[in-house]
C-alpha positions in Angstrom: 10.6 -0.5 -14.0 11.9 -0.8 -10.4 11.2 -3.0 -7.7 9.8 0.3 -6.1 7.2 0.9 -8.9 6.2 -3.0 -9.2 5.3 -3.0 -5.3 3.8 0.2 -5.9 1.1 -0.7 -8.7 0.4 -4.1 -6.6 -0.1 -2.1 -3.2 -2.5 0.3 -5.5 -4.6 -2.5 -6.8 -5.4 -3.7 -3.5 -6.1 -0.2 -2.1 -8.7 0.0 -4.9 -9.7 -2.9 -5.0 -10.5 -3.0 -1.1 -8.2 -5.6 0.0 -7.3 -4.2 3.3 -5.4 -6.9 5.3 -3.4 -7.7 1.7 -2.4 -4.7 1.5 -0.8 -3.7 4.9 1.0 -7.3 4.5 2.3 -6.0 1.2 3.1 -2.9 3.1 5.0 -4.5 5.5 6.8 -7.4 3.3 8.0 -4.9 0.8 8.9 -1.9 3.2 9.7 -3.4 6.5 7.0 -1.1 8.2 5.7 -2.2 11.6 2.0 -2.6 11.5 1.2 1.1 12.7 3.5 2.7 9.8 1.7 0.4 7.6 -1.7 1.5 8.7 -0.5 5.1 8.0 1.2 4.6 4.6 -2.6 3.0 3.5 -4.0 5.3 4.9 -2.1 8.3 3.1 -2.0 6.7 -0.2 -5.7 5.6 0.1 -6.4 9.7 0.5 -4.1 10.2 -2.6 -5.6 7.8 -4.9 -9.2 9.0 -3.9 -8.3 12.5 -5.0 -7.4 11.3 -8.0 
């Protein structure tokens, strides 16, 4: 598995799991977003996962 993947699942969980603020840190630690991109990326991926 790759670091990619790893962040990935972890950055999921939290999205699920409603853990906003942990997971635009995790955003943001593992990406190097600034806090804007971060905000998008949940926001994207939180859309994804909710279609699943």
């Amino acid at each position: 598995m790759t670091a990619w993947h790893l962040a990935g699942e972890v950055i999921d969980e939290h999205i699920l799991n409603e853990r906003i603020v942990r997971t635009l840190k995790a955003i943001r630690e593992q990406f190097g977003r600034s806090i804007r991109d971060a905000i998008d990326a949940f926001s994207e991926r939180y859309g994804q996962l909710r279609e699943r």
